[in-house]
C-alpha positions as CSV (number, residue, x, y, z in Angstrom):
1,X,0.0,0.0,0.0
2,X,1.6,3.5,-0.9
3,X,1.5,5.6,2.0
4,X,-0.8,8.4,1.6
5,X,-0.1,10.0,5.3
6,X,3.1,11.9,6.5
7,X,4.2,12.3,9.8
8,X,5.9,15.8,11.0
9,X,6.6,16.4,14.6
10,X,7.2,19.7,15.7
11,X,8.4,22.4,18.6
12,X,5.6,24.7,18.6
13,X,7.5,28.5,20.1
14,X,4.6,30.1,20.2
15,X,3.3,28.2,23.4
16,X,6.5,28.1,25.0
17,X,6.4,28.4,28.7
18,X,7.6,30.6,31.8
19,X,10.4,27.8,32.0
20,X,11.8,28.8,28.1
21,X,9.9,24.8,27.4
22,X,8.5,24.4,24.2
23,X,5.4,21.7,23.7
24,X,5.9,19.1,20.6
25,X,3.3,18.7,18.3
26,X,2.8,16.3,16.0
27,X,1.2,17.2,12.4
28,X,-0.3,14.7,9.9
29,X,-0.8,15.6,6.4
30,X,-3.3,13.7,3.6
31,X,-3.4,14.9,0.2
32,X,-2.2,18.4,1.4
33,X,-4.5,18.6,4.1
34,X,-3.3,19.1,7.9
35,X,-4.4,17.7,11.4
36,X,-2.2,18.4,14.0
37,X,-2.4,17.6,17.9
38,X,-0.1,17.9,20.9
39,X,1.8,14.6,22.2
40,X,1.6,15.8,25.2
41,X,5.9,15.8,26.0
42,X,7.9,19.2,26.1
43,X,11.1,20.2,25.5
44,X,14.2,23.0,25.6
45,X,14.0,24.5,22.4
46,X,17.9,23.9,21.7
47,X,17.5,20.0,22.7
48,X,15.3,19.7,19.4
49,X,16.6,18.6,16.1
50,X,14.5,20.1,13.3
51,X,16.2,18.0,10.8
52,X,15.5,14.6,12.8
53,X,12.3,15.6,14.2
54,X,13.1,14.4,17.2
55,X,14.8,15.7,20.7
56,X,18.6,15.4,20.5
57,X,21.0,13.4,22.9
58,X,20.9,9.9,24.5
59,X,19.8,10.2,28.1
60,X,17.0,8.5,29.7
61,X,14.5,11.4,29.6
62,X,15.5,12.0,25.7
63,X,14.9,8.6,24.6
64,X,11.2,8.3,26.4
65,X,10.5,11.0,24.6
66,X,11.4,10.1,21.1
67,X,10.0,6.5,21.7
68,X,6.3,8.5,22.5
69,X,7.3,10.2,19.5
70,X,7.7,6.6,17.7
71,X,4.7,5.4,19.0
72,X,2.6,8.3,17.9
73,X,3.7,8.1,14.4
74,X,3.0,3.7,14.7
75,X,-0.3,4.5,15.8
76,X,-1.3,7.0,13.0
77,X,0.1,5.0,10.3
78,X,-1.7,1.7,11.6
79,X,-4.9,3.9,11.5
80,X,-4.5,4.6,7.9
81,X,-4.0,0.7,7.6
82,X,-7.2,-0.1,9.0
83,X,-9.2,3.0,6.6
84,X,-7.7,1.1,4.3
85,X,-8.7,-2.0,5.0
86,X,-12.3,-1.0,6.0
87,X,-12.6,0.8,2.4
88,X,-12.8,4.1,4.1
89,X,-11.8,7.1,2.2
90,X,-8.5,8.4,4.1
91,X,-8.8,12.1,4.5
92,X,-7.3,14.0,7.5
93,X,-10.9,14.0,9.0
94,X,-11.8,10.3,8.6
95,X,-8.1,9.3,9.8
96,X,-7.9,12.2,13.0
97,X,-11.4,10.0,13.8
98,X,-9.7,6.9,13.3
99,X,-6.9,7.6,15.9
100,X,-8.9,9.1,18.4
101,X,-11.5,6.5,18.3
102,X,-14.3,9.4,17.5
103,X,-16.3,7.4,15.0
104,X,-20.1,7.4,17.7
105,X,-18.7,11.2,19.1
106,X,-21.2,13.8,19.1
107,X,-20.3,17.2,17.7
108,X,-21.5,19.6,20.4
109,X,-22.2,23.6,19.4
110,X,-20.3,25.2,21.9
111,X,-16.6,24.0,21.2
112,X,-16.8,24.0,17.3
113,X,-18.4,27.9,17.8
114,X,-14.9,28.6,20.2
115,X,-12.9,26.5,17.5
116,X,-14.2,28.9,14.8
117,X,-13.2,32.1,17.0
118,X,-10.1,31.0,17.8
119,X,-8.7,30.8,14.4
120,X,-10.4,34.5,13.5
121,X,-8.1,35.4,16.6
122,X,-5.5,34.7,15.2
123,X,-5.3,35.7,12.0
124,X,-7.0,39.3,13.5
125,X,-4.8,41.6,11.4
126,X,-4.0,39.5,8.8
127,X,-7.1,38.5,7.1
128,X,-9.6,40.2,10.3
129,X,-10.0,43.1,11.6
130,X,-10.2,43.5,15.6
131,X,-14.4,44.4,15.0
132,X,-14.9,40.8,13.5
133,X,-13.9,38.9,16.4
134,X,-15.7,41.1,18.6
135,X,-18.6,40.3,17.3
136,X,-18.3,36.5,16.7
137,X,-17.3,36.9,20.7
138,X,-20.8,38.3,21.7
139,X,-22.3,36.0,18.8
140,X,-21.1,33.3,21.0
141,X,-21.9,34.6,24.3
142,X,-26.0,35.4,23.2
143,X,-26.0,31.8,21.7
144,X,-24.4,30.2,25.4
145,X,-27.0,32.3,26.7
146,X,-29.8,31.1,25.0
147,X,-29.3,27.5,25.2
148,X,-29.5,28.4,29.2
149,X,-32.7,30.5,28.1
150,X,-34.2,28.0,26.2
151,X,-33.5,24.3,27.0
152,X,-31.4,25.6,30.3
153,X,-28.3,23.5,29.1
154,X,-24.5,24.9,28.4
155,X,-24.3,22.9,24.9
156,X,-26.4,20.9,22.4
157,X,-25.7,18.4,19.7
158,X,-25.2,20.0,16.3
159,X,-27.6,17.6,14.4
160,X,-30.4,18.9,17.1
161,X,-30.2,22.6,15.6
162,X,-33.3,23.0,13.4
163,X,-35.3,25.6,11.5
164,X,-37.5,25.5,15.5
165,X,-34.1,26.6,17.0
166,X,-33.3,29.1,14.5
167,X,-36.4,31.1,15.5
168,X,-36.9,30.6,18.9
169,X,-33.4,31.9,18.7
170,X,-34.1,35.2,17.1
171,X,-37.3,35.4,19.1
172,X,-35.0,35.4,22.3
173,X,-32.7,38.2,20.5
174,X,-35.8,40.4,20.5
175,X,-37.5,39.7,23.2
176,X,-35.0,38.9,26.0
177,X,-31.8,40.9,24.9
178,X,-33.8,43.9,23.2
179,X,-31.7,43.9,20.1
180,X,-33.6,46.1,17.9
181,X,-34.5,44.0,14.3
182,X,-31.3,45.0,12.4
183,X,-28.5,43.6,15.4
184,X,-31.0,41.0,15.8
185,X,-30.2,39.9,12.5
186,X,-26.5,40.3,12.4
187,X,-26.2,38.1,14.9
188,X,-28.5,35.3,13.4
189,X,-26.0,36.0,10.6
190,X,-23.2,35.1,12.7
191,X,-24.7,31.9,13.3
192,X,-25.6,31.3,9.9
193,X,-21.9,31.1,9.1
194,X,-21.3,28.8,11.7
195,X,-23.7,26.9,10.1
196,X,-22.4,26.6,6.8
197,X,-19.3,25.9,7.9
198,X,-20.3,22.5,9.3
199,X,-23.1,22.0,6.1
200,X,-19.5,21.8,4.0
201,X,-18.0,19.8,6.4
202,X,-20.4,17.0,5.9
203,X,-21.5,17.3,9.0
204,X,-25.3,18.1,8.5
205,X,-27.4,16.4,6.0
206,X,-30.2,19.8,6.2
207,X,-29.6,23.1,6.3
208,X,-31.7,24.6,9.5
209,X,-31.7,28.0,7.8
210,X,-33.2,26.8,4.9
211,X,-36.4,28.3,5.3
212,X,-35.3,30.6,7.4
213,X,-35.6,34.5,6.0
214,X,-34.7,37.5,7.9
215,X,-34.7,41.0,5.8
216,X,-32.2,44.1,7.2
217,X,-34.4,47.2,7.5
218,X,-33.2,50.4,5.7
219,X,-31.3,52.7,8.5
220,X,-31.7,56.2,7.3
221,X,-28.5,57.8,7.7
222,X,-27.5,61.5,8.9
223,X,-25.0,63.8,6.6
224,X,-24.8,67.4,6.3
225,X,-26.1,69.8,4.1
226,X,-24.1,71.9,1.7
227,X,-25.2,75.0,4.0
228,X,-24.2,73.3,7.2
229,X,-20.8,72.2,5.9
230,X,-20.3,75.8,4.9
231,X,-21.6,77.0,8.6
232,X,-19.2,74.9,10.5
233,X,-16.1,76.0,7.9
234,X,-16.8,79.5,7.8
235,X,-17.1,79.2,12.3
236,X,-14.2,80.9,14.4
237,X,-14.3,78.9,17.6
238,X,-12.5,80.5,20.7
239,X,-11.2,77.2,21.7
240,X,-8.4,75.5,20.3
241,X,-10.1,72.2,21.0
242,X,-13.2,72.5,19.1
243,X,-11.3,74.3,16.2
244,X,-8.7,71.4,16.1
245,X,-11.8,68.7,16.2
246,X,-13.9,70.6,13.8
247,X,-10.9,71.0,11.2
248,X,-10.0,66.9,11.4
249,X,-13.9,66.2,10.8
250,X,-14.0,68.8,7.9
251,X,-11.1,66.6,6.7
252,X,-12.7,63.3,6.8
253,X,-16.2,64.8,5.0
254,X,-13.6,65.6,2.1
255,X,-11.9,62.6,1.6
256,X,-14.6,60.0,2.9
257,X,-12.5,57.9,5.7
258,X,-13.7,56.6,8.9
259,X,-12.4,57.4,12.5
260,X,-9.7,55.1,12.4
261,X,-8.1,55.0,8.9
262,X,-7.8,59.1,9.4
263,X,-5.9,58.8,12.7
264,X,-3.5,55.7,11.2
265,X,-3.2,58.3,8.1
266,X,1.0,59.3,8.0
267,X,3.0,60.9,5.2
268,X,3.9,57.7,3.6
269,X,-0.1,57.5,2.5
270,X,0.5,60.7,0.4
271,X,1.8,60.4,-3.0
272,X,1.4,61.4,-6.5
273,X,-1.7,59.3,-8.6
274,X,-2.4,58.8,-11.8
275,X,-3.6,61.9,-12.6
276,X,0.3,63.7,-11.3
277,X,-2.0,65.3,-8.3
278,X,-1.5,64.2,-4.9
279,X,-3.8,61.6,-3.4
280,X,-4.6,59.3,-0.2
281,X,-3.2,55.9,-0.8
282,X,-5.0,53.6,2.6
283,X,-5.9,50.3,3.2
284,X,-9.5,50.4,5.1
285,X,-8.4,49.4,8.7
286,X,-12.2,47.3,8.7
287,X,-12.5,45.3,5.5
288,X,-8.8,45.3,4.5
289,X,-9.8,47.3,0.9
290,X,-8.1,49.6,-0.7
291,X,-9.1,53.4,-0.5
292,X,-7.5,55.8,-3.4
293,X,-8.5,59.2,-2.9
294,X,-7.5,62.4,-4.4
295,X,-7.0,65.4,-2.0
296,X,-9.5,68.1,-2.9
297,X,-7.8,71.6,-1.9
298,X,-9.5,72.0,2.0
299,X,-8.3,68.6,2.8
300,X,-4.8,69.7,1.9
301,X,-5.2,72.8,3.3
302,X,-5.8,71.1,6.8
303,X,-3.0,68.4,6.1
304,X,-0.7,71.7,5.8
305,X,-2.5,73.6,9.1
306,X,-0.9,70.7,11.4
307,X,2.0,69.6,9.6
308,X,4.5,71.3,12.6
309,X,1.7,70.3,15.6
310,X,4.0,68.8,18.0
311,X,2.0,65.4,17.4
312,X,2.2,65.1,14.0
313,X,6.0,65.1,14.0
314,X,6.9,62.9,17.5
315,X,4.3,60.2,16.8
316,X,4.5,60.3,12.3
317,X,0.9,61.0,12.0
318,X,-1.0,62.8,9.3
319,X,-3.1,64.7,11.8
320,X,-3.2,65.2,15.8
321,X,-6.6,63.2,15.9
322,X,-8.2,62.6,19.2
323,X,-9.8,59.9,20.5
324,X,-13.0,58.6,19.1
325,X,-14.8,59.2,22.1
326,X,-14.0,62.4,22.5
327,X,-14.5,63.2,19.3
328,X,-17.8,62.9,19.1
329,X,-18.1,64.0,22.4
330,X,-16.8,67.8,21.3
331,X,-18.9,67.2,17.9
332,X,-22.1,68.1,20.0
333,X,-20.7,70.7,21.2
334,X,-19.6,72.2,17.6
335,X,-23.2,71.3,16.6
336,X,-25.0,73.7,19.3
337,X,-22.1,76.5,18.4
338,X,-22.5,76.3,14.7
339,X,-26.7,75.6,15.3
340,X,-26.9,72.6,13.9
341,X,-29.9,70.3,14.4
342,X,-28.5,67.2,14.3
343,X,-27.0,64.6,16.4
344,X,-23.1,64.7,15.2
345,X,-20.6,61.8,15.1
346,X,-17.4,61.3,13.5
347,X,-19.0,58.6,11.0
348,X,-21.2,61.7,9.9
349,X,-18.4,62.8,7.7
350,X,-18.4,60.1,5.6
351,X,-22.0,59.9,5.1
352,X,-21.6,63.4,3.9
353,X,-18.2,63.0,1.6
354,X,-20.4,60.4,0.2
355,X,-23.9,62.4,-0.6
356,X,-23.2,66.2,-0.1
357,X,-19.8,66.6,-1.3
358,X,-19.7,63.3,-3.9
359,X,-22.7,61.9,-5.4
360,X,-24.8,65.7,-5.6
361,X,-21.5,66.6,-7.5
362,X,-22.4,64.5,-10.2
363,X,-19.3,61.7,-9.1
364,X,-20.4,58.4,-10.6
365,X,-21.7,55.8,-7.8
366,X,-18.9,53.4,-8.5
367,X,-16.3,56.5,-8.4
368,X,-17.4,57.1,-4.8
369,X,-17.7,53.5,-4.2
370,X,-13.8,53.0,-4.7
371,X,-12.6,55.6,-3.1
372,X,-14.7,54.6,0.0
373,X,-13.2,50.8,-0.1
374,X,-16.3,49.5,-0.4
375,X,-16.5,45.9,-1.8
376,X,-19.9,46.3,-3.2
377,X,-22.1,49.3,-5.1
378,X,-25.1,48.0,-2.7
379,X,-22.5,49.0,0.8
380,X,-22.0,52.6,-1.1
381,X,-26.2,53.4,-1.9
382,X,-26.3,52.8,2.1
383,X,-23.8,55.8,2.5
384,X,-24.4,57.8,-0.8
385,X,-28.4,59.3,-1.0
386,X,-29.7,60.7,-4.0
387,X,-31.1,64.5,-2.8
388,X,-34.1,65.8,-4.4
389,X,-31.8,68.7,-5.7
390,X,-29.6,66.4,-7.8
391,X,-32.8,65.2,-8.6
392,X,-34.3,68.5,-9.8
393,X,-30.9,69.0,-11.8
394,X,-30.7,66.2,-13.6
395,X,-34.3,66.6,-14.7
396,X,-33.7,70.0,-15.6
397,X,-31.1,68.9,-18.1
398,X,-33.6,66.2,-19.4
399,X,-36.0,69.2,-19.5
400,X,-34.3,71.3,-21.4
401,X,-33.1,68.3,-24.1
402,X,-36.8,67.7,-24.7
403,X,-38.0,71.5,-25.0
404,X,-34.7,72.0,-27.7
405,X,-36.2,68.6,-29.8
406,X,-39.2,70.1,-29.4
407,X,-38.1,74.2,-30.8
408,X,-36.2,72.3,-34.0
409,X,-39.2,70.3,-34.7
410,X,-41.0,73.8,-34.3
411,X,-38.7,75.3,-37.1
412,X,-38.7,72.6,-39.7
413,X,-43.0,73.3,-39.9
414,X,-41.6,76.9,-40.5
């Protein structure tokens, strides 16, 4: 029989302890597909051979080791005998099974749900942001506390999740936790990809959320007015502070970022685009995107207020941004000096870049959509609204095309 496993074992550094010990794992691979598990036997880091795959030297505690070591690679080779002879497919699944004797094992919710987080943990800022495991972390907290809720146990077998569960489970969201109908959903969401991580895994024969549907409501969302931007410019504020906080927001409604991509903004995401005129070169800190924006003239104009501000220069940032927090706390308080009626936040700016200073401008939907790093034109109509102005400008121009077909038709009966 050709041997369709490999055996690796391994020091694994990132788990080393207080002691400078190192834990050895051992990794089996089919068809380019890894299982890997501890063996439970730990080691100096300079003791181990990489090239052997084993622990170096001859004393007694070295060769118990690397006889474990043996006997962990015998016993996962002599389960991929017995697939084989029972006509079972070997896959790193079926033969992790195999060795562990997990065959009549029930798959439980609760450690496959951790499982899941743990891996977004660590590849948070790599392929997640910080947000995304936040909120698979109270995803997982709401669903603990509903099994307690419901059925007042701390797990349940994943083939006992059905289309009953799904909605008692979003019944419980609104009813018990008060999550108004759009979190509500979210999280429901969340599970949903849980879900479907197991439905490719083989694990479930049915989908639960088949029949399940659950529709986001449309969140209308706050931006200024052309007259309002021009009130809050055009302001002299006594303070510093507010003049500092209303200048950085004025810079986000003209190029469109959020909060946190304008206070990781340094020099290095200013350079020369296609065009030869300088533009904002950023990597949305959320979804990973890319942002290209070019700098209309205020935006620079700020970038050029605070290039000497003591912050900019000791800590290489773009701007001296405060904190989010206090932000939109001094936001308020810009909004009763300048008399504006609206409840201000940071994120207001980019609402704004994206309907008042953007789309009203005539700037294509998929224009804005790029610069904002959205992935999809569906993400941008949520941020970008069409104003009854724009809309009474673009008819006009349709107006007036019909009244001149209508003045040459006119002149040819002449």
């Amino acid at each position: 029989m050709n041997t369709a496993v490999s055996v690796l074992f391994y020091i694994k550094r990132s788990k080393v302890n207080n002691d400078g010990i190192c834990p050895i794992y051992v990794r089996g691979t089919v068809q380019s597909k890894r299982f890997e598990f501890s063996s439970n036997k730990f080691v100096n880091p300079e003791k181990w051979s990489n090239e052997g795959s084993k622990v170096k030297g001859t004393n007694e505690e070295t060769r118990s080791i690397n006889s474990h070591l043996e006997y962990l690679k015998s016993k996962i080779l002599e389960a991929e005998k017995k697939l084989y002879k029972k006509d079972i497919i070997i896959t790193s699944e079926n033969l992790k099974n195999e060795i562990f004797d997990l065959h009549d094992s029930k798959r439980m919710l609760i450690p496959i749900f951790k499982d899941h987080n743990n891996k977004i943990k660590e590849l948070v800022g790599k392929e997640y942001a910080p947000g995304t495991l936040e909120r698979y972390t109270t995803s997982l907290k709401h669903t603990l506390e509903f099994l307690k809720w419901k059925y007042n146990i701390s797990d349940i077998e994943i083939t006992k999740i059905d289309h009953a569960f799904i909605t008692d489970y979003e019944f419980y969201l609104r009813s018990e936790r008060k999550c108004a109908n759009n979190t509500a959903v979210k999280y429901i969401k969340n599970f949903h990809k849980i879900i479907n991580q197991w439905m490719a895994n083989g694990w479930l024969n049915k989908d639960p959320f088949s029949n399940y549907k659950a529709k986001v409501k449309e969140v209308v969302r706050e931006f200024l007015s052309e007259s309002e931007i021009e009130q809050m410019i055009n302001k002299e504020f006594v303070s510093e502070r507010l003049e500092l906080v209303r200048d950085i927001f004025v810079f986000s409604y003209f190029t469109g970022l959020a909060y946190i991509d304008v206070k990781q903004l340094t020099l290095d995401n200013i350079a020369l685009g296609i065009d030869g005129n300088k533009w904002i070169f950023k990597n949305r800190q959320k979804t990973d995107t890319a942002s290209k924006i070019p700098l209309l003239p205020m935006a620079q104009e700020i970038i050029d207020k605070y290039a000497e501000h003591p912050v900019c220069k000791n800590e290489n940032r773009l701007l001296p941004i405060l904190t989010n927090q206090k932000m939109n706390a001094y936001l308020k308080e810009i909004a009763d000096v300048c008399e504006i009626k609206k409840e201000l936040t940071f994120h207001i700016a980019r609402h704004t870049f994206a309907t008042t200073v953007t789309l009203s401008n005539s700037v294509p939907l998929e224009t804005i959509s790029k610069m904002l790093g959205h992935t999809s034109l569906k993400t941008t109509q949520h941020y970008a609204k069409v104003l009854d102005k724009k809309v009474g400008e673009d008819m006009k121009i349709l107006r007036d095309k019909f009244s001149t077909i209508a003045a040459k038709k006119e002149q040819k009966k002449i």
